[in-house]
C-alpha positions in Angstrom: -11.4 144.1 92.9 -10.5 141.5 95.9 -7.0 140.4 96.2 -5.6 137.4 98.3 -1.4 137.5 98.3 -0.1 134.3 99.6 3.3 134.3 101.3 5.1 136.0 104.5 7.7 137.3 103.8 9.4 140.9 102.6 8.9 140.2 98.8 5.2 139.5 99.8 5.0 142.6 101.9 6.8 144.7 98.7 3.7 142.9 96.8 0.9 144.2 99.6 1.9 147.8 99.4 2.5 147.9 95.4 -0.8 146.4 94.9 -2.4 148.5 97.6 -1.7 151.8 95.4 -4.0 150.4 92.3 -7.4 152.4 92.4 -8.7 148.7 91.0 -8.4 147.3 94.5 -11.0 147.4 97.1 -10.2 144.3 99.4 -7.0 142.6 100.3 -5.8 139.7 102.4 -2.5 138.0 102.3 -2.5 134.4 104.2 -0.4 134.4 106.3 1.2 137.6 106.3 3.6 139.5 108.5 2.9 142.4 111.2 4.1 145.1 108.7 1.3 144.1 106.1 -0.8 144.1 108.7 -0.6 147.7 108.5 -0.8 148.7 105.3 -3.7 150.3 103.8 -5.1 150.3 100.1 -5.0 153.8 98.8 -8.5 153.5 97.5 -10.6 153.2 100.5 -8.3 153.3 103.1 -9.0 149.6 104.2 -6.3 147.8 106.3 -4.7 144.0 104.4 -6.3 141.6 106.4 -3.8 139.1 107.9 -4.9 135.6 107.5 -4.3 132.8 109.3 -3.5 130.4 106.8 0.2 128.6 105.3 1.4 129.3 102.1 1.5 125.5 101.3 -2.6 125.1 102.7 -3.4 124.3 99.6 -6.9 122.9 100.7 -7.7 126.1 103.1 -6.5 128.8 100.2 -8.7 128.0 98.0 -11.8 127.1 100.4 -11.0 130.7 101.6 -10.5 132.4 98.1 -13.5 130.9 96.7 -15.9 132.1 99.9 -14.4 135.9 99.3 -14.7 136.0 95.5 -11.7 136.8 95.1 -10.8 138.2 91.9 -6.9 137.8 91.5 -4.9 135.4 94.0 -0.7 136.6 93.3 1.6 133.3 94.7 5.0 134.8 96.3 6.9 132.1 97.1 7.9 128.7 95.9 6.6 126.0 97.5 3.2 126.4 96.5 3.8 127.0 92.6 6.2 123.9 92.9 3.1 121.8 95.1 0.5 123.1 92.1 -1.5 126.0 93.5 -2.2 127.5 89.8 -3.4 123.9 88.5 -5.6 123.8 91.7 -7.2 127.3 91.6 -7.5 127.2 87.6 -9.2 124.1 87.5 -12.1 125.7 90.0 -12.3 128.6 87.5 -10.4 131.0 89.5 -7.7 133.4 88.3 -4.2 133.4 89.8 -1.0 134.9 88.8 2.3 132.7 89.3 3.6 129.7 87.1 1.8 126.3 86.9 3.4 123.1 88.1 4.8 122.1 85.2 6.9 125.7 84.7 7.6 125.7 88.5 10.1 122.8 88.0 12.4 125.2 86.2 13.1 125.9 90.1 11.8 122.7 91.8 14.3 120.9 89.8 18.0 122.1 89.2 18.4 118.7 87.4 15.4 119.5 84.9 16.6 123.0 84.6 20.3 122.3 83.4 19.2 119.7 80.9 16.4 121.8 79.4 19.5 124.9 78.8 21.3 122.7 77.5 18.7 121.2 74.9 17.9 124.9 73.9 21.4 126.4 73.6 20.7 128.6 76.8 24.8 129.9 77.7 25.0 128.1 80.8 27.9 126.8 83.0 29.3 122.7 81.8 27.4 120.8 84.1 26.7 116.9 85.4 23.7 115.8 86.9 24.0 112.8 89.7 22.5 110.7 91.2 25.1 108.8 92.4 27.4 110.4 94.8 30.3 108.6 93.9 29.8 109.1 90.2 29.4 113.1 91.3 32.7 113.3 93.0 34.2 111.3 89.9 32.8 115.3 87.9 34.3 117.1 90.8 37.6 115.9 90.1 37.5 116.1 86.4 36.6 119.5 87.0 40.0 120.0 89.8 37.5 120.4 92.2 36.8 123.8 91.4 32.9 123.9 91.2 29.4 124.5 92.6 27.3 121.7 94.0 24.0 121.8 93.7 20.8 120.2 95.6 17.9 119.6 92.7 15.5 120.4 95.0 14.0 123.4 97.0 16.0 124.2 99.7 15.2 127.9 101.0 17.9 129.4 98.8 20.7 127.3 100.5 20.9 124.2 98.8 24.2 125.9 96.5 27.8 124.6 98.3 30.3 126.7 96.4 34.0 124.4 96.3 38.0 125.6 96.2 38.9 122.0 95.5 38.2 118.4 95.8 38.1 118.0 99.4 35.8 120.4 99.9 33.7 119.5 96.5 33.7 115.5 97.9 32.5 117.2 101.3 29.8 119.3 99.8 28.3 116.0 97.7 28.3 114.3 100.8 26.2 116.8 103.1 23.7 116.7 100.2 23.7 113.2 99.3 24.7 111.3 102.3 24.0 113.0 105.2 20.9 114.5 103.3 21.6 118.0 104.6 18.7 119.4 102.5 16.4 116.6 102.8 14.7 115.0 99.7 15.8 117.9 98.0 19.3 116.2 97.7 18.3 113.0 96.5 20.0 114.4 93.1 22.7 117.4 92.8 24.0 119.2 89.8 27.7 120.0 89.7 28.8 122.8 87.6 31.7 124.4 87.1 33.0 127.5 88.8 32.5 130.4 86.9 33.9 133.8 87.4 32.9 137.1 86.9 30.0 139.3 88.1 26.4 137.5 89.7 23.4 139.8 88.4 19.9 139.3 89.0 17.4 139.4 86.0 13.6 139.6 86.2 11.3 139.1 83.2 7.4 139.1 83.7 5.8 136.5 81.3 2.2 135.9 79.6 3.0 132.9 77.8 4.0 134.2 74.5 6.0 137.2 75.6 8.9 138.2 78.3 9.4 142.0 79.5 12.6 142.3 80.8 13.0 144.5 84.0 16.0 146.2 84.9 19.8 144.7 86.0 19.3 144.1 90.1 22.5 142.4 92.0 21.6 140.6 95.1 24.3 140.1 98.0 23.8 136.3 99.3 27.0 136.0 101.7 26.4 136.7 105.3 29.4 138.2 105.8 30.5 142.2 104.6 33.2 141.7 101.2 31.2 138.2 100.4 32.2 136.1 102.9 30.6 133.9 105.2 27.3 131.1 104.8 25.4 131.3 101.4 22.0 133.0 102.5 18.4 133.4 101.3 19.9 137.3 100.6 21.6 139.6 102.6 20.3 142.7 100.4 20.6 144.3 96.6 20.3 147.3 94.7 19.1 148.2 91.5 20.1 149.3 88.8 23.6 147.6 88.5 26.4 149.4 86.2 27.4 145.9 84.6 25.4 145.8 81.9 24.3 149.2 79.6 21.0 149.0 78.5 22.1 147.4 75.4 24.1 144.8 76.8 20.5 143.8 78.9 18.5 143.6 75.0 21.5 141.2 74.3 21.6 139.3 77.4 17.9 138.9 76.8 17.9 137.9 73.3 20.4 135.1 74.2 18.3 134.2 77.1 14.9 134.7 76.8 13.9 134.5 73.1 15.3 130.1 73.5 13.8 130.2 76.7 10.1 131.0 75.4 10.5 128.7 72.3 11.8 125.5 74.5 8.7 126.4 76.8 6.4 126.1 73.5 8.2 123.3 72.8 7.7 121.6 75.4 4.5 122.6 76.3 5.0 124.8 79.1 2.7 127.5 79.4 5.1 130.2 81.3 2.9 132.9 83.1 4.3 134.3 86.0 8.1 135.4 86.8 11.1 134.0 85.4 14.3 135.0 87.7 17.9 133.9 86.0 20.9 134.2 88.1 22.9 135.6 85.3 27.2 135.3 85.6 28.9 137.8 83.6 31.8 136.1 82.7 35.0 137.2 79.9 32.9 134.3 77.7 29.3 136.4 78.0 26.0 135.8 80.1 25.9 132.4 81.3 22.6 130.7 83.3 23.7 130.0 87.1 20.1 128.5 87.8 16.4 129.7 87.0 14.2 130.8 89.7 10.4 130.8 89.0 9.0 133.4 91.1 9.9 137.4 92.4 13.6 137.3 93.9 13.7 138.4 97.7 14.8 141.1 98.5 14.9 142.0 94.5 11.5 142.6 94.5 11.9 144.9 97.1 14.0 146.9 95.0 12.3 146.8 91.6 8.6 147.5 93.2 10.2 150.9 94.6 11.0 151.6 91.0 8.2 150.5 89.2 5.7 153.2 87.8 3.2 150.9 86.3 0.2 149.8 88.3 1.1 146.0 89.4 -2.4 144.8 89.4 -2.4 145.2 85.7 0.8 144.0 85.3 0.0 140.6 86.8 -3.4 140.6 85.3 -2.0 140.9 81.8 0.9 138.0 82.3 -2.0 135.5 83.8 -4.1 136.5 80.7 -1.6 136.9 77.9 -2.6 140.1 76.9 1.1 141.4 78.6 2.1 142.4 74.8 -0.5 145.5 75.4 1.8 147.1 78.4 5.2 148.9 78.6 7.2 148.7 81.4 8.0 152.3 83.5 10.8 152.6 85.7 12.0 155.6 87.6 15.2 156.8 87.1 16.4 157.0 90.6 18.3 154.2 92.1 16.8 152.0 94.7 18.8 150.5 97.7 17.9 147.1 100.1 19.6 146.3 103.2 18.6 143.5 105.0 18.3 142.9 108.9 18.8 139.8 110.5 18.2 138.1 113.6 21.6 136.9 115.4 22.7 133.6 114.2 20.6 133.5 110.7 21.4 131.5 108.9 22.4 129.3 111.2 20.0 128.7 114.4 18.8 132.3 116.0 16.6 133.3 118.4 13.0 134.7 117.8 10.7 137.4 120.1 13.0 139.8 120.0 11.2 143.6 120.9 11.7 146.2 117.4 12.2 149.8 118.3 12.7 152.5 116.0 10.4 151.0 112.5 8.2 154.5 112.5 10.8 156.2 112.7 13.0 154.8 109.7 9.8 155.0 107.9 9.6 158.9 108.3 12.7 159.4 106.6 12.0 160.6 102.4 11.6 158.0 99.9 12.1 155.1 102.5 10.1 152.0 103.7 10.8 149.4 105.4 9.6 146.2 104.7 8.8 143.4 106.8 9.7 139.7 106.3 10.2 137.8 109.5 7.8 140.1 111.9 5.1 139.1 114.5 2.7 141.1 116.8 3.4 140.2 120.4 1.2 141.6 122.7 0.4 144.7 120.1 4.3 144.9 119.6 6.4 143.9 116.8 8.7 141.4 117.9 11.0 139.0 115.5 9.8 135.8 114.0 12.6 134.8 111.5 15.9 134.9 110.1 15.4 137.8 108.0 13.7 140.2 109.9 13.5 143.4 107.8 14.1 144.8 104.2 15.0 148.2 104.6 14.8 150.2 101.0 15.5 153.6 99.8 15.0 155.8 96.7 17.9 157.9 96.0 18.9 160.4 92.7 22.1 158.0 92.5 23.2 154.9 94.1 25.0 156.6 96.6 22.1 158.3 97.5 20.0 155.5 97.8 22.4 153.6 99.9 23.1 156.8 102.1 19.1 156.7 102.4 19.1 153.2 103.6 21.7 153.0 105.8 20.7 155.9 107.6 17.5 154.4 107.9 18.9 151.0 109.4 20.4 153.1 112.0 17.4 154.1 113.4 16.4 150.8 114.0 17.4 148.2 117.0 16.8 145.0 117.9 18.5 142.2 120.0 21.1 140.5 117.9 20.6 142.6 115.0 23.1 142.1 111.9 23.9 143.3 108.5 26.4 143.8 105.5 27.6 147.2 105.7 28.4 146.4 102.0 25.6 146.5 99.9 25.7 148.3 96.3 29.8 148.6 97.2 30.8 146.7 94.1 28.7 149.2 92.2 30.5 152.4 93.6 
């Protein structure tokens, strides 16, 4: 079976080297890659993952190229294409893909569309406006004492989310996404919701149209900064599974989630195959809906692939043909642990090229690997080409084991500028 991964970055590499382990697959590229996929190797023929030199958002060039190597099953890791209507595009030239179509991708492509849709299907969600209007949007702030989160409606890497104490900042954060357009088109419209408190969890559930299998709690850290401080970020690293929620609480969370989730998608004609990713607040009121995400959370995905025993290829297979109701989930027991490392400056402005010492040897250490996200090969060395550079993961019996593991692993690696929370999976211990 021929695979083609689209995307760059470490949930795409976590996606390489799961897939690589299915005895199904014989030939895989990923367009465009990173330098650490470039060395991975499927575990049925020992073949490298061909890197190739195409965007994520070549539309046009992905499917010239997936249609020339026969590809049997194209997986979509990030956004912007399921948003820009990859899955319409390869569907309608008979090819099979797994990731949501254009119409399901707005649940993230549109913050606006996504609050109104929870709302119509009683999803618990925060009380929100939607604006577009920035003097009408302040007028919310205020009602709300300026308390709030302001949202762009559009993509915006994972950043578009200004979190306010009080009006002046709330009046500030409308106008750097509506005025100064901060966030580009993407701010043409914002949500503003209300603050909530309480614990952020990350929840995955892989769909097939008619049914969602809910993966385990996962917590992601997005703050820059150690204790949760500094810029929002695309994610700092997480950990999984979280103590917030027993296994019990999860079948709840996901009754009051999912179950109205898949009926407003019937309803509406949505056909949901792919990934759906709530941010999930647990507040003193119950689970409520921060924003949906329509795709693998990064670094989640790092996390949950390291504790997945299933074979991902069927996995996928089954959600992009609806037969998902034929597989059971398998997860190991052990905990699993992701710190991220990231260039100096990110996510502000940071420099790039920076030499990477020390990868084979993190990667030596049991139940660790280190995945790549913003990597090059410069002159057959692996330099840095982003603002999150590396996802570095370990399996332990515990969490404190796992994030022992990791951080030891981190250690061992150097690299001009480097930074990272030396707090990831505290809140859990």
């Amino acid at each position: 079976m021929k695979i083609l991964v689209i995307g760059s970055g470490g949930r795409e590499h976590a996606l390489v080297w799961k897939l690589a382990q299915s005895p199904h697959v014989t030939q895989m590229w990923c367009a465009p890659g990173n330098a650490g996929i470039a060395q991975e190797r499927l575990a049925k023929n020992s073949s490298p993952v061909e890197c190739v030199n195409l965007g994520a958002e070549d539309l046009p060039g992905l499917l010239a190229f997936a249609q020339e190597k026969k590809i049997a099953l194209t997986v979509v890791g990030p956004d912007n294409p399921l948003a820009l209507g990859i899955v319409d595009l390869f569907q309608s030239h008979g090819l099979k893909i797994w990731g949501v179509n254009q119409k399901a991708a707005q649940f993230e492509s549109s913050k606006v569309f996504s609050q109104k849709f929870m709302e119509k299907y009683g999803i618990p969600t925060a009380a929100a406006g939607t604006f577009s209007d920035a003097t009408a949007a302040k007028k919310f702030c205020a009602s709300l004492g300026g308390r709030c989160v302001v949202k762009a409606d559009g993509l915006a890497l994972g950043k578009g989310v200004l979190i306010c104490a009080n009006q002046a900042e709330a009046e500030k954060a409308v106008d750097e996404i509506m005025v100064s357009k901060a966030f580009g088109t993407a701010g043409a419209n914002v949500v503003v919701q209300e603050f909530l408190e309480g614990i952020e969890v990350s929840l995955h559930a892989l769909c097939d149209g008619k049914n969602a299998k809910i993966f385990p709690t996962s917590q992601d850290h997005k703050r820059a900064l150690d204790g949760d401080l500094g810029l929002n970020t695309g994610g700092m690293g997480t950990y999984s599974p979280t103590p917030f929620l027993t296994d019990a609480q999860l079948a709840d969370t996901a009754r009051q989630v999912l179950e109205p989730f898949m009926r407003g998608c019937v309803a509406e004609g949505i056909d949901y195959r792919g990934l759906l990713y709530p941010g999930v607040m647990l507040t003193k009121a119950g689970p409520k809906i921060l924003e949906f995400n329509a795709r693998f959370g990064d670094p989640e995905t790092q996390v949950y692939l390291t504790r997945l025993e299933n074979d991902l290829v069927e996995l996928l297979d089954a959600s992009a043909s609806g037969t998902l109701a034929q597989h059971e989930l398998k997860w190991k027991p052990e905990a699993s642990v992701c710190v991220v490392m990231a260039s100096g400056g990110y996510p502000g402005n940071y420099p790039k090229e920076k030499l990477i010492t020390g990868l084979d040897a993190a990667n030596a250490l049991p139940h660790t690997k280190v995945f790549h996200a913003g990597t090059a090969l410069k002159d057959s060395q692996i330099v840095t080409n982003g603002g999150r550079v590396l996802g570095v993961t370990a399996l332990g019996k515990d969490l404190r084991a796992a994030q022992a593991a990791a951080y030891a692993a981190v250690e061992k690696i150097h690299f001009d500028g480097a930074h990272f929370r030396r707090d990831i999976a505290a809140k859990a211990l």
